[in-house]
mmCIF file of the N, C-alpha and C atoms, coordinates in Angstrom:
data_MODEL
# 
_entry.id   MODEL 
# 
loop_
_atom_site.group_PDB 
_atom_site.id 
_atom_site.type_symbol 
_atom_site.label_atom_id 
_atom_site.label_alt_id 
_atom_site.label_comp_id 
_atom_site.label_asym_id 
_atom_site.label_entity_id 
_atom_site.label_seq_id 
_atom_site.pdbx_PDB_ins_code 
_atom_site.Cartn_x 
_atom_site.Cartn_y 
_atom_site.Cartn_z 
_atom_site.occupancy 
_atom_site.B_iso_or_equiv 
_atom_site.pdbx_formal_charge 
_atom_site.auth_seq_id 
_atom_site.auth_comp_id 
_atom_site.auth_asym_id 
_atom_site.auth_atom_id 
_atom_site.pdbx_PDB_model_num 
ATOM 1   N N  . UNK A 1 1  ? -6.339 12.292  39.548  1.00 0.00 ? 1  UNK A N  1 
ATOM 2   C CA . UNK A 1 1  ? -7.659 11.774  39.226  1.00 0.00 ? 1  UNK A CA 1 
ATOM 3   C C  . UNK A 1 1  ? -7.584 10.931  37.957  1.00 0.00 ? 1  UNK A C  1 
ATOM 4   N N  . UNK A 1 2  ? -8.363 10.119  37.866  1.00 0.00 ? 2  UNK A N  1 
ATOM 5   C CA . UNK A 1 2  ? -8.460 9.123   36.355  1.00 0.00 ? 2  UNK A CA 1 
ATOM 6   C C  . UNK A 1 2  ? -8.430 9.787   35.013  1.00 0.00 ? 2  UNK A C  1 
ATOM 7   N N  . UNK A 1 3  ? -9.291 11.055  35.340  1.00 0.00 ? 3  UNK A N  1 
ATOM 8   C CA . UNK A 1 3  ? -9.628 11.713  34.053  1.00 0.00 ? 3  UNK A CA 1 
ATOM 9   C C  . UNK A 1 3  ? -7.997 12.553  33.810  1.00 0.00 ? 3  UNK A C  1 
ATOM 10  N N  . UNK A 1 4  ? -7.873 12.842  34.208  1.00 0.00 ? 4  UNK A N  1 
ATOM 11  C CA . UNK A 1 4  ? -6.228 13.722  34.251  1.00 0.00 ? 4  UNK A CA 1 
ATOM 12  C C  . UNK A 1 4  ? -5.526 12.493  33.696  1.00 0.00 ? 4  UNK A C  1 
ATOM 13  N N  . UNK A 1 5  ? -5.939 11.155  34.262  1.00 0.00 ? 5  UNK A N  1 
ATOM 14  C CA . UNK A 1 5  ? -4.554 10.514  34.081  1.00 0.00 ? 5  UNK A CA 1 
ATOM 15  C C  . UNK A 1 5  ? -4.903 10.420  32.276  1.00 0.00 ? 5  UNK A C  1 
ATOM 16  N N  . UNK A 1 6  ? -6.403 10.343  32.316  1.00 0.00 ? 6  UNK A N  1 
ATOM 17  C CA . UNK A 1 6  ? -6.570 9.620   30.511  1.00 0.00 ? 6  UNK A CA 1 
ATOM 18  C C  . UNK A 1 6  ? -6.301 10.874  29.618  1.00 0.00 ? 6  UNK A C  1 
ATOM 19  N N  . UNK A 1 7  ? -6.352 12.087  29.848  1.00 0.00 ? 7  UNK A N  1 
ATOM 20  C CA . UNK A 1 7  ? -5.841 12.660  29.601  1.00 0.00 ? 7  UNK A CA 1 
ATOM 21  C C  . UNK A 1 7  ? -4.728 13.313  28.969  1.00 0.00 ? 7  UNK A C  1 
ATOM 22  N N  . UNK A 1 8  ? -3.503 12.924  29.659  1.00 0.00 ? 8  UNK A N  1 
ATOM 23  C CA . UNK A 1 8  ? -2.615 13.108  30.090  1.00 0.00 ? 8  UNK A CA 1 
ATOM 24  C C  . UNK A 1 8  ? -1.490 11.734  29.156  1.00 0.00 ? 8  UNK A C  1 
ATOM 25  N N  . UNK A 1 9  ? -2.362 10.737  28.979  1.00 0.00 ? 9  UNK A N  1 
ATOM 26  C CA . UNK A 1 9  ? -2.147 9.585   28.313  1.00 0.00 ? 9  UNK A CA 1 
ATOM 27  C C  . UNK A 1 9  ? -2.064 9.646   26.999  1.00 0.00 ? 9  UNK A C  1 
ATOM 28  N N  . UNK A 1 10 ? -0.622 9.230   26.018  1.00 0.00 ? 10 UNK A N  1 
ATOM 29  C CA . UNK A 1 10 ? -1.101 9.437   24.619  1.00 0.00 ? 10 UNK A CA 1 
ATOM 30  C C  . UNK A 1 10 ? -2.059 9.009   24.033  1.00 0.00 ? 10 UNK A C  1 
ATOM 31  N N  . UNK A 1 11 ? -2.654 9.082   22.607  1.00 0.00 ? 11 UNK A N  1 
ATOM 32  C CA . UNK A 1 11 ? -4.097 9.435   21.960  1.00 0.00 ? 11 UNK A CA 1 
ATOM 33  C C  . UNK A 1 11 ? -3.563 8.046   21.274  1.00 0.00 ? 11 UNK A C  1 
ATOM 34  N N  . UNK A 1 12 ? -4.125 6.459   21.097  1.00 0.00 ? 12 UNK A N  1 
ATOM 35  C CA . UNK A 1 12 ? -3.833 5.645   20.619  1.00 0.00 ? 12 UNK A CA 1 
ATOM 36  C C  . UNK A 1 12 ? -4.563 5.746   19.164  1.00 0.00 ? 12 UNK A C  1 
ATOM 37  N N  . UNK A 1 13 ? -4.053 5.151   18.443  1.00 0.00 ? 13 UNK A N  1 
ATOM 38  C CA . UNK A 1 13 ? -4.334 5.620   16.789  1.00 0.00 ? 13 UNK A CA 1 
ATOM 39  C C  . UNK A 1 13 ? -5.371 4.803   16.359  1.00 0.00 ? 13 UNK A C  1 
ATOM 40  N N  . UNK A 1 14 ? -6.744 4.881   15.841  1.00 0.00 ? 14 UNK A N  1 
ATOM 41  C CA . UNK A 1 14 ? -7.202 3.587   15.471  1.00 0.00 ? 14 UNK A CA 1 
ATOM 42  C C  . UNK A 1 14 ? -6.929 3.669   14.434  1.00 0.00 ? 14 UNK A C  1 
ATOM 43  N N  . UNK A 1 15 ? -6.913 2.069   13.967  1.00 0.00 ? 15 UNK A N  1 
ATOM 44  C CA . UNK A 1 15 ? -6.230 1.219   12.916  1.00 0.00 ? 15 UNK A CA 1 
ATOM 45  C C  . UNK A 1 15 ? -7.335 0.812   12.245  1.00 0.00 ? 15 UNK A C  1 
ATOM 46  N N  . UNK A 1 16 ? -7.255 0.792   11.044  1.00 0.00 ? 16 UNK A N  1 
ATOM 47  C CA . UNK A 1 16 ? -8.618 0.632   10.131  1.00 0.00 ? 16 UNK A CA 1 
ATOM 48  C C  . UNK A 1 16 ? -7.757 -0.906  9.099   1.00 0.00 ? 16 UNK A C  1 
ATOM 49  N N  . UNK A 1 17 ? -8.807 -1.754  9.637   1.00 0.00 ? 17 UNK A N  1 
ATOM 50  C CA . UNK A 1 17 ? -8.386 -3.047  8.843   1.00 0.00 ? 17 UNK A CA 1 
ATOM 51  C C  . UNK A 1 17 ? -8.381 -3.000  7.458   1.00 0.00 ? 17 UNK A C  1 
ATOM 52  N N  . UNK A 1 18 ? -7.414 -3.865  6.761   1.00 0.00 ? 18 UNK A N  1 
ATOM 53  C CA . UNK A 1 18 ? -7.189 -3.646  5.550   1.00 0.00 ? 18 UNK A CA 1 
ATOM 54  C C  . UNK A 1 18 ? -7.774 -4.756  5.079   1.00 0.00 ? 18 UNK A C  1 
ATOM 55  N N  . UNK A 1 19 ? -7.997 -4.358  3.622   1.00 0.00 ? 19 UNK A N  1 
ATOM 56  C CA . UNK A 1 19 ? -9.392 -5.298  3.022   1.00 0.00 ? 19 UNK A CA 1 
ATOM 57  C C  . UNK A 1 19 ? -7.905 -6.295  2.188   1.00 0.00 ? 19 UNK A C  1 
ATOM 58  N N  . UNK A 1 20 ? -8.483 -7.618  1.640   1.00 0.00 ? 20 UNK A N  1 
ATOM 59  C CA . UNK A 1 20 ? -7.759 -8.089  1.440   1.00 0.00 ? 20 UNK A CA 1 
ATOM 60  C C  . UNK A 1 20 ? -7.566 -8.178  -0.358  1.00 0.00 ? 20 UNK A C  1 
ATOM 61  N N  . UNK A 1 21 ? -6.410 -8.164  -0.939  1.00 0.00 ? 21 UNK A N  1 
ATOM 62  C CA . UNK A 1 21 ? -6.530 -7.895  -2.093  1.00 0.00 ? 21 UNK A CA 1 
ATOM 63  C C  . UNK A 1 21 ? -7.096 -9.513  -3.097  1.00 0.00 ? 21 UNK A C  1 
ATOM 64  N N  . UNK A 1 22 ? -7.439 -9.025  -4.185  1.00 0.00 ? 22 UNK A N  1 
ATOM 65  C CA . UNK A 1 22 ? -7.492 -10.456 -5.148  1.00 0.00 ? 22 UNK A CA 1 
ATOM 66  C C  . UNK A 1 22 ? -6.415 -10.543 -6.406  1.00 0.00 ? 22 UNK A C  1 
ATOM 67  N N  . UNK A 1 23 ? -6.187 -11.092 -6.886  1.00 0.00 ? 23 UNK A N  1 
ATOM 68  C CA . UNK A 1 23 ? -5.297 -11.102 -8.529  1.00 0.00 ? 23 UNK A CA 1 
ATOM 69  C C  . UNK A 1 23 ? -5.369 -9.781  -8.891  1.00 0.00 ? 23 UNK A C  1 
ATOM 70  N N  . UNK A 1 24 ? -6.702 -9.954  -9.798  1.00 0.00 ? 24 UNK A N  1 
ATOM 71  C CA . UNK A 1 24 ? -6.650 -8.693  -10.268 1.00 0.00 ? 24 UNK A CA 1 
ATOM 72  C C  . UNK A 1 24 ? -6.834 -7.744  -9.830  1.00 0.00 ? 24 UNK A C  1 
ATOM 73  N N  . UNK A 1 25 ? -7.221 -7.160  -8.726  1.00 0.00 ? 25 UNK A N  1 
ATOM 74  C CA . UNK A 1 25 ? -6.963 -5.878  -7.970  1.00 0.00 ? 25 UNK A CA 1 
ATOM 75  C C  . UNK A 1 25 ? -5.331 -5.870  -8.316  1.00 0.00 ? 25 UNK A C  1 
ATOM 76  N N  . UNK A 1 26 ? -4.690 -6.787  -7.364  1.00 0.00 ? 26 UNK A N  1 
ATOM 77  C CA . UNK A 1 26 ? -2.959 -6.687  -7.813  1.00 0.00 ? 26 UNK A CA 1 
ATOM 78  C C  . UNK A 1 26 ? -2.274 -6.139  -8.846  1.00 0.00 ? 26 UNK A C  1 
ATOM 79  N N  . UNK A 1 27 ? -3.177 -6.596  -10.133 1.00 0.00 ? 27 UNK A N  1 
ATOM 80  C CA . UNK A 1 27 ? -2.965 -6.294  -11.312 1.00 0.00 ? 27 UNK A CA 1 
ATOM 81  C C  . UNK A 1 27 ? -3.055 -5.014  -11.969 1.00 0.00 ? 27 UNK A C  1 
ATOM 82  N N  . UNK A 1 28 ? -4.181 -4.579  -11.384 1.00 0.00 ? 28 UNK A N  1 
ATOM 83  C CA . UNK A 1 28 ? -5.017 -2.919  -11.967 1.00 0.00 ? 28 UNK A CA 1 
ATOM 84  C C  . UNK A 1 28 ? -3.656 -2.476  -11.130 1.00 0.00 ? 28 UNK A C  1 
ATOM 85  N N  . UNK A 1 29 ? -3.340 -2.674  -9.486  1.00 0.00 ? 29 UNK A N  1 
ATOM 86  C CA . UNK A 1 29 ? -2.260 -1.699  -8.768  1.00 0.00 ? 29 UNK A CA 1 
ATOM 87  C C  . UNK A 1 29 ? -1.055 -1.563  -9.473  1.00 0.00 ? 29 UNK A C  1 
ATOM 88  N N  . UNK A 1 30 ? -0.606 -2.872  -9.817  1.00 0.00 ? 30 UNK A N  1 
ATOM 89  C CA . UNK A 1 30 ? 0.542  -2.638  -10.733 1.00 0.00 ? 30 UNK A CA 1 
ATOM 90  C C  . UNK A 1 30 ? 0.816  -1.931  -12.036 1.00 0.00 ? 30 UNK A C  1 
ATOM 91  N N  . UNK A 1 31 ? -0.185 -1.688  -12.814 1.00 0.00 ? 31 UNK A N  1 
ATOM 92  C CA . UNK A 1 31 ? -0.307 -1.688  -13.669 1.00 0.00 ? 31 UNK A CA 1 
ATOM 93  C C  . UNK A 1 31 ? -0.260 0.186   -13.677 1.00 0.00 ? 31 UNK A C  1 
ATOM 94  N N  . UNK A 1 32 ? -0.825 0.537   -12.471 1.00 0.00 ? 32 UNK A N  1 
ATOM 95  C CA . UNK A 1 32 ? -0.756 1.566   -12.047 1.00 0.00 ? 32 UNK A CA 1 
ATOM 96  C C  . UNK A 1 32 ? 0.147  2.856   -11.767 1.00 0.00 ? 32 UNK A C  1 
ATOM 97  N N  . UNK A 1 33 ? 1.554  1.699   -11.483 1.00 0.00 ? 33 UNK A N  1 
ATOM 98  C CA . UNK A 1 33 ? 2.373  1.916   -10.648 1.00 0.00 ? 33 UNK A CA 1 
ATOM 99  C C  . UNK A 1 33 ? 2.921  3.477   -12.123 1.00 0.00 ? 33 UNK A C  1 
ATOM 100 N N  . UNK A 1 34 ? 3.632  4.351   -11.443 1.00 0.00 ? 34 UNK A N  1 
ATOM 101 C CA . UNK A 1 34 ? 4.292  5.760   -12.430 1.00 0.00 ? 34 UNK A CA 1 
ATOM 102 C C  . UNK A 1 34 ? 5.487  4.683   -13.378 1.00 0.00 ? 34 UNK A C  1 
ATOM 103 N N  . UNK A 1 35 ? 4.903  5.117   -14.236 1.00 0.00 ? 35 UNK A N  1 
ATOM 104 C CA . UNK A 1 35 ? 6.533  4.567   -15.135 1.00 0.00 ? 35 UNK A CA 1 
ATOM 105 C C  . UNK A 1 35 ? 7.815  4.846   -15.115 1.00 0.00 ? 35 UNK A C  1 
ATOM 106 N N  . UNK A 1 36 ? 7.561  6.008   -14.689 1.00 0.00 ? 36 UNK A N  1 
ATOM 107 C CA . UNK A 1 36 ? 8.786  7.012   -13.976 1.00 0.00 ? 36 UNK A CA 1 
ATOM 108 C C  . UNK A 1 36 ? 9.792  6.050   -13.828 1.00 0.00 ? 36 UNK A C  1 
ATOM 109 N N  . UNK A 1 37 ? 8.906  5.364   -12.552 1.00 0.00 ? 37 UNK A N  1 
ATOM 110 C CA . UNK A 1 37 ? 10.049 4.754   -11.499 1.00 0.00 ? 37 UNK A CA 1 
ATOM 111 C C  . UNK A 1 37 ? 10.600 3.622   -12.236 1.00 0.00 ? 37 UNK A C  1 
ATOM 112 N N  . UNK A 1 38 ? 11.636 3.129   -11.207 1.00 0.00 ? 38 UNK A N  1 
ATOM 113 C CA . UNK A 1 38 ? 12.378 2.163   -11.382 1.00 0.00 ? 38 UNK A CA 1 
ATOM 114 C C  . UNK A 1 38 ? 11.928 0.831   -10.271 1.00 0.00 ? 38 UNK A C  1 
ATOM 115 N N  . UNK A 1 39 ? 11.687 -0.098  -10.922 1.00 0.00 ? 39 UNK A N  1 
ATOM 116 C CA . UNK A 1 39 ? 11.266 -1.449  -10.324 1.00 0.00 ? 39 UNK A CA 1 
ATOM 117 C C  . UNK A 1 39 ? 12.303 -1.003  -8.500  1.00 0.00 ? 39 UNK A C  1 
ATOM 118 N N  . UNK A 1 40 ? 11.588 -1.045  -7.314  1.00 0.00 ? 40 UNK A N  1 
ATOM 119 C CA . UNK A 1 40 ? 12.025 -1.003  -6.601  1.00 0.00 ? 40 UNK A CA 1 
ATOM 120 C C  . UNK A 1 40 ? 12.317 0.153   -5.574  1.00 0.00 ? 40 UNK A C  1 
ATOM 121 N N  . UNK A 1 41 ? 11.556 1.413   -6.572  1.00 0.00 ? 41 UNK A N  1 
ATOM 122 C CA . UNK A 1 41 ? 11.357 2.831   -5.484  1.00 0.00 ? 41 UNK A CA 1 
ATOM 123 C C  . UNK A 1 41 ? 9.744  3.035   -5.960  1.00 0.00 ? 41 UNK A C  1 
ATOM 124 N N  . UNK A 1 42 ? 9.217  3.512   -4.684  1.00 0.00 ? 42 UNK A N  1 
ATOM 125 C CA . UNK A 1 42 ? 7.941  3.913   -5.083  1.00 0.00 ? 42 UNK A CA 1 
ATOM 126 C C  . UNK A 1 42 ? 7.756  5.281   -4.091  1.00 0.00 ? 42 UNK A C  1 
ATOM 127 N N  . UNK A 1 43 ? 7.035  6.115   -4.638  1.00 0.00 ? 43 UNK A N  1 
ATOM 128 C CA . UNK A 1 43 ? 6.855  7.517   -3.895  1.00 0.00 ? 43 UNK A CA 1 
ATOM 129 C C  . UNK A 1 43 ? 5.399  7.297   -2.807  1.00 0.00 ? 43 UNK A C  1 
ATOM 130 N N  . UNK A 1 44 ? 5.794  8.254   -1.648  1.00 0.00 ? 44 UNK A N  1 
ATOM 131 C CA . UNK A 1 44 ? 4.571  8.036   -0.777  1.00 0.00 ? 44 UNK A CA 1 
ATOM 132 C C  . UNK A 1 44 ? 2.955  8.964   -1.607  1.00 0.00 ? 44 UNK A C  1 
ATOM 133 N N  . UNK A 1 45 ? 3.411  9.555   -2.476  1.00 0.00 ? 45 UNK A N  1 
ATOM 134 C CA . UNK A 1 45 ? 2.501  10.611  -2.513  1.00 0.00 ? 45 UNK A CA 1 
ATOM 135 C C  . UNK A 1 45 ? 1.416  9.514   -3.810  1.00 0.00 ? 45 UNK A C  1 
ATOM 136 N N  . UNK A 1 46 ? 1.901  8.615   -4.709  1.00 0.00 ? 46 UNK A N  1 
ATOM 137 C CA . UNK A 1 46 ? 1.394  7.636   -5.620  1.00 0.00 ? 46 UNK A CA 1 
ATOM 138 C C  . UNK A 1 46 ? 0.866  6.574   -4.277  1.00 0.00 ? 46 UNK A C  1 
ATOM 139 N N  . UNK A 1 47 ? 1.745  6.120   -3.593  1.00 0.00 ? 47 UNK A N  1 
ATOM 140 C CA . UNK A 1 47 ? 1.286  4.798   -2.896  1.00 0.00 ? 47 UNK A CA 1 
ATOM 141 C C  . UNK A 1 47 ? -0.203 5.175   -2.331  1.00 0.00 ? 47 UNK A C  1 
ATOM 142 N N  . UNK A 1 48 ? -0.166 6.682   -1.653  1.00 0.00 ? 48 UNK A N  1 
ATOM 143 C CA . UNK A 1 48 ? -1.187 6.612   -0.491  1.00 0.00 ? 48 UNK A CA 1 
ATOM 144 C C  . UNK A 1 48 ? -1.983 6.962   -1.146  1.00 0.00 ? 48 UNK A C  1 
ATOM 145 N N  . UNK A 1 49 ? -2.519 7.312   -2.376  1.00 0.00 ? 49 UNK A N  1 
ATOM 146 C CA . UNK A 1 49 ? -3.866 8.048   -2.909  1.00 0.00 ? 49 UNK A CA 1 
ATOM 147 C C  . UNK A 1 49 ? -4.355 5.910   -3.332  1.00 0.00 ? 49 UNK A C  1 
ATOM 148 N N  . UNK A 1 50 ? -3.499 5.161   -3.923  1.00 0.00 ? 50 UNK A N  1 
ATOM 149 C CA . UNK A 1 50 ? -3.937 3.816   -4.274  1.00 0.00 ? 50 UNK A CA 1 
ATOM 150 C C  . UNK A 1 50 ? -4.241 3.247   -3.039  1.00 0.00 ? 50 UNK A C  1 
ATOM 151 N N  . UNK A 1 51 ? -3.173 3.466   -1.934  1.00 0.00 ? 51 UNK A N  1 
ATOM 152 C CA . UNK A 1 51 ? -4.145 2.368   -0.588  1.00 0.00 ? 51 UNK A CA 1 
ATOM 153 C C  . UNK A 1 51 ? -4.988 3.095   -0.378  1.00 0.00 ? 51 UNK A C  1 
ATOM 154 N N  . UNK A 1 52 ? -5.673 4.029   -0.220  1.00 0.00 ? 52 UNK A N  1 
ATOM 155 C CA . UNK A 1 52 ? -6.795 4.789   -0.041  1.00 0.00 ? 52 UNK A CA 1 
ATOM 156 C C  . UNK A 1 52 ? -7.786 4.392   -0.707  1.00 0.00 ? 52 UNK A C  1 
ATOM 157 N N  . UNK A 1 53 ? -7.757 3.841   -2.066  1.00 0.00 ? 53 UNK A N  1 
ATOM 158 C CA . UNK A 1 53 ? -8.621 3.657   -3.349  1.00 0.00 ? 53 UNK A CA 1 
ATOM 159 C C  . UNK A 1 53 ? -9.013 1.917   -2.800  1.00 0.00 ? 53 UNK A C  1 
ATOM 160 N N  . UNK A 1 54 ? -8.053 1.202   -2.795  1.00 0.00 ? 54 UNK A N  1 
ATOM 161 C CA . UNK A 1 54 ? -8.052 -0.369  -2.242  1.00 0.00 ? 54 UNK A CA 1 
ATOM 162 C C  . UNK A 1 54 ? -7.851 -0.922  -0.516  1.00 0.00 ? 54 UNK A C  1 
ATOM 163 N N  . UNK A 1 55 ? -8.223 0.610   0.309   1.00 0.00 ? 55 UNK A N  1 
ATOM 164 C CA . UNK A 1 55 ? -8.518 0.106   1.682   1.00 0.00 ? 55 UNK A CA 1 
ATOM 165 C C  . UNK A 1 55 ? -7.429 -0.886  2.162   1.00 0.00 ? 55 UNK A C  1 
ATOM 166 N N  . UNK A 1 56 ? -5.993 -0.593  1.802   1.00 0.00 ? 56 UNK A N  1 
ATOM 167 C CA . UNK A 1 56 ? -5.009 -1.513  2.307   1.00 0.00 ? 56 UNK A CA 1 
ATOM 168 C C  . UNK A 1 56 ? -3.911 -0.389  2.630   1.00 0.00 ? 56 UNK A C  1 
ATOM 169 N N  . UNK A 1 57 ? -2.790 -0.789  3.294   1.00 0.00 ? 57 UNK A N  1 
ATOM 170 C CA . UNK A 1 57 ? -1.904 -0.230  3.405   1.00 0.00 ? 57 UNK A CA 1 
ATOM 171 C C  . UNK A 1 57 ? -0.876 0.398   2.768   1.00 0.00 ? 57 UNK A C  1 
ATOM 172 N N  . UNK A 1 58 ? 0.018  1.235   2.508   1.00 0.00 ? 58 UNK A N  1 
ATOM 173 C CA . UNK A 1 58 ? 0.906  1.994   1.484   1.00 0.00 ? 58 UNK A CA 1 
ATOM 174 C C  . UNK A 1 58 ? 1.934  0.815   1.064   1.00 0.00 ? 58 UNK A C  1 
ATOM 175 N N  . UNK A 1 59 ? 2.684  0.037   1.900   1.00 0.00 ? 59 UNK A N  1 
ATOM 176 C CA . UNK A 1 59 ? 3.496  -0.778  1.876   1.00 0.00 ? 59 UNK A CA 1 
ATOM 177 C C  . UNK A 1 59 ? 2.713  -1.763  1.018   1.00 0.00 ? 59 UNK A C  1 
ATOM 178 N N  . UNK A 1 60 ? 1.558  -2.157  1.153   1.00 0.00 ? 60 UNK A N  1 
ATOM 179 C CA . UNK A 1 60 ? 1.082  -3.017  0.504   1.00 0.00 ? 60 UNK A CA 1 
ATOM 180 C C  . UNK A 1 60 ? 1.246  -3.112  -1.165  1.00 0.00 ? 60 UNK A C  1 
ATOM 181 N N  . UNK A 1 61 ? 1.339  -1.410  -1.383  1.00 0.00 ? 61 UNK A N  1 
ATOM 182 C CA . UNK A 1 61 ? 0.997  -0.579  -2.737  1.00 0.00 ? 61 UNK A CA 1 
ATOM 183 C C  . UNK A 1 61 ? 2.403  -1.073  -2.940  1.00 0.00 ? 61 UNK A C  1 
ATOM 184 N N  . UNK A 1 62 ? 3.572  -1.020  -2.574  1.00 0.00 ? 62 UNK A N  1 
ATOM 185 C CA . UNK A 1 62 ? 5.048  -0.385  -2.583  1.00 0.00 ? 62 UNK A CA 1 
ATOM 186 C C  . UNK A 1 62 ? 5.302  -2.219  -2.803  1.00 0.00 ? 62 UNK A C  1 
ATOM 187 N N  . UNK A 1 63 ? 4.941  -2.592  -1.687  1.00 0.00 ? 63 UNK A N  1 
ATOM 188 C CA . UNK A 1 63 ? 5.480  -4.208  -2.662  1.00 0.00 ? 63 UNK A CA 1 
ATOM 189 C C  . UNK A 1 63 ? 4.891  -5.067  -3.778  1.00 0.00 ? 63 UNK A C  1 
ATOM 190 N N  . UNK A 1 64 ? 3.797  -4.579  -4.156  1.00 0.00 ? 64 UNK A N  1 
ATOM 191 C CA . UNK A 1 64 ? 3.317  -5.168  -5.656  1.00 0.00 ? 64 UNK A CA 1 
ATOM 192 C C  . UNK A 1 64 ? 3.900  -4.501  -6.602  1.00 0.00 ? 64 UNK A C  1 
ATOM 193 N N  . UNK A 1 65 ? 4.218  -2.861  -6.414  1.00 0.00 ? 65 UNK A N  1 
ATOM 194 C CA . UNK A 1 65 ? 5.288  -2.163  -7.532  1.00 0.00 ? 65 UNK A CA 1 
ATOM 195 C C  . UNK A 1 65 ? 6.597  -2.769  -7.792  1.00 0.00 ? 65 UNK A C  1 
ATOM 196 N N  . UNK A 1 66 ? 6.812  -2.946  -5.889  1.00 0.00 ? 66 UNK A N  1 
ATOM 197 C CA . UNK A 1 66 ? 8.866  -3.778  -6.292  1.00 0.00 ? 66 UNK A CA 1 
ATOM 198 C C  . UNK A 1 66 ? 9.108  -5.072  -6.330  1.00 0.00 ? 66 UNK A C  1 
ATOM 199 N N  . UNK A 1 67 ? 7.605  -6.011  -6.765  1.00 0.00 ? 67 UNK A N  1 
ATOM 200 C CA . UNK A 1 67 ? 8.059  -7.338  -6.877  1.00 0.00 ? 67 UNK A CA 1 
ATOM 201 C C  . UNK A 1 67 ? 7.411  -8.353  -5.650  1.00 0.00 ? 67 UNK A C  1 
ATOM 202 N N  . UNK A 1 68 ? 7.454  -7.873  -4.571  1.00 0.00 ? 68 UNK A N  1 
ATOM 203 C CA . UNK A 1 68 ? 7.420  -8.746  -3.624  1.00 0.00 ? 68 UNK A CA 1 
ATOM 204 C C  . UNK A 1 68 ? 6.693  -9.522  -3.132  1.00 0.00 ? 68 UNK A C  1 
ATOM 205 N N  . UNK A 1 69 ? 5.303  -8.823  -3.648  1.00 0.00 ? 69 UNK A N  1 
ATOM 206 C CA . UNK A 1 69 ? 3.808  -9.909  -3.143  1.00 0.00 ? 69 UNK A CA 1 
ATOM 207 C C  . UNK A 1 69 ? 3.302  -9.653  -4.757  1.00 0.00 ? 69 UNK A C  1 
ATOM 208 N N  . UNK A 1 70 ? 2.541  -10.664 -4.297  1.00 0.00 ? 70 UNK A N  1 
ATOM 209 C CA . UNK A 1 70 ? 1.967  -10.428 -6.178  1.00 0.00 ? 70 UNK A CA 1 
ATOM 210 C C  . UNK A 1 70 ? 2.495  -10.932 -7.271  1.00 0.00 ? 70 UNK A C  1 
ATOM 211 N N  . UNK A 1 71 ? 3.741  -11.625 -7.201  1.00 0.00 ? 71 UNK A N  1 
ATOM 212 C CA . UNK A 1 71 ? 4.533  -11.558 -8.271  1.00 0.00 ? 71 UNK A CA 1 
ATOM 213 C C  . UNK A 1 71 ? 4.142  -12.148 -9.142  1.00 0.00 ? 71 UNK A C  1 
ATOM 214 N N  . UNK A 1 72 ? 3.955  -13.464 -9.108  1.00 0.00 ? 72 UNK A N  1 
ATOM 215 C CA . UNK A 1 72 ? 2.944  -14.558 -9.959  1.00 0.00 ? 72 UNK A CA 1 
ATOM 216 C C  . UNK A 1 72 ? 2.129  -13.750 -10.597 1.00 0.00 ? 72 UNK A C  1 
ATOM 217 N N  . UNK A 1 73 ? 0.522  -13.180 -10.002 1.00 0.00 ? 73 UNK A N  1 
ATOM 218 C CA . UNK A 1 73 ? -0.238 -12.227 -10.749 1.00 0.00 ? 73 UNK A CA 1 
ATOM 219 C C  . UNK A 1 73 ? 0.390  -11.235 -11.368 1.00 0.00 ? 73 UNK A C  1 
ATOM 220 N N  . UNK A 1 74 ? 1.543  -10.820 -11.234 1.00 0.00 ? 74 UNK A N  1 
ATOM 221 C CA . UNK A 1 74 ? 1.630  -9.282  -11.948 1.00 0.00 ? 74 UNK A CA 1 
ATOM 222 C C  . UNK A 1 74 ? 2.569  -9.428  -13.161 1.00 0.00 ? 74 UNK A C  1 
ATOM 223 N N  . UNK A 1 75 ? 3.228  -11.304 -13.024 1.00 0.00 ? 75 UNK A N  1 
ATOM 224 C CA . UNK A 1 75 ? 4.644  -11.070 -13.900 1.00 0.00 ? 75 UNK A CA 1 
ATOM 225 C C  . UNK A 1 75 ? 4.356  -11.177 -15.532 1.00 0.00 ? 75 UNK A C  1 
ATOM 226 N N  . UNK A 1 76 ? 3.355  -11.055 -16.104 1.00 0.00 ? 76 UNK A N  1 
ATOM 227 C CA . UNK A 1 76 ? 3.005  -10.310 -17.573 1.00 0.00 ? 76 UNK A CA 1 
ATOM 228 C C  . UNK A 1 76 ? 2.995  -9.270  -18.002 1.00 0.00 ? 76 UNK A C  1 
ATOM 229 N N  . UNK A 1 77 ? 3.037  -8.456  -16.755 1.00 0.00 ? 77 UNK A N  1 
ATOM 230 C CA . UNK A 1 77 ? 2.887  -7.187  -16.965 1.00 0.00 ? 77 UNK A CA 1 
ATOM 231 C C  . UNK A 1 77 ? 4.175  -6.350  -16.865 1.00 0.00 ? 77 UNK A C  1 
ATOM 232 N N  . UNK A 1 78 ? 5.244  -7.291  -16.453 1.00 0.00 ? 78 UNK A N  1 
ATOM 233 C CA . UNK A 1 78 ? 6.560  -6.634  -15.744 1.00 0.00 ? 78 UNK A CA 1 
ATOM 234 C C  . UNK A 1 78 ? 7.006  -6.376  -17.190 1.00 0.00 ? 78 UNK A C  1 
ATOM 235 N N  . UNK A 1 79 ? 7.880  -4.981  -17.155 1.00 0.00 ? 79 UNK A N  1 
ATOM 236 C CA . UNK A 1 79 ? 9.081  -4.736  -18.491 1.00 0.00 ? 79 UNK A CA 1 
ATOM 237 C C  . UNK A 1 79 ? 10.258 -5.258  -17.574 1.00 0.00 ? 79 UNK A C  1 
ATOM 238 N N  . UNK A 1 80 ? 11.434 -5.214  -19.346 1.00 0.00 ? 80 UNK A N  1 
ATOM 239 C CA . UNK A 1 80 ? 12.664 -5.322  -18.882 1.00 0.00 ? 80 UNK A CA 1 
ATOM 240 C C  . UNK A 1 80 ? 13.019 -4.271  -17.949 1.00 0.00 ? 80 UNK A C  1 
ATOM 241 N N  . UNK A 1 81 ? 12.861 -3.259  -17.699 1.00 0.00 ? 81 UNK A N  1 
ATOM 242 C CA . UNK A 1 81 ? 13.480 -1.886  -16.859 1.00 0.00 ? 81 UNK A CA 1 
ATOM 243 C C  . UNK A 1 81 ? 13.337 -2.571  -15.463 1.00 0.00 ? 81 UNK A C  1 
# 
């Protein structure tokens, strides 16, 4: 029957669109980032409480920490480390 089949069918995930960032949002994230780290590791347990806060994705969080998007906006803020 249909209902068995939908059922029976995996549970597709909805996807919640991500808002899009500006400069300074970029900026506050980075700025954010644990000092801990080292330019280039970021922990899931820091990333996901910030995409949660800015309605974007974890990765999103993880490449303004290691450089990769953002860079222009964030590079005043970068140390030597």
């Amino acid at each position: 029957s249909i209902d068995a089949d939908a059922a029976a069918a995996p549970k597709r995930i909805k996807r919640v669109r991500s808002q899009t960032l500006n400069a300074q949002q970029a900026k506050e994230i980075y700025s954010l980032r644990p000092s801990e780290l080292p330019p280039g590791v970021a922990t899931i347990g820091h990333t996901a409480e910030l995409a949660a806060k800015y309605h974007v994705a974890t990765n999103t969080i993880r490449d303004i920490w290691n450089r990769r998007s953002w860079a222009k906006a964030t590079l005043p803020l970068w140390t030597p480390k």
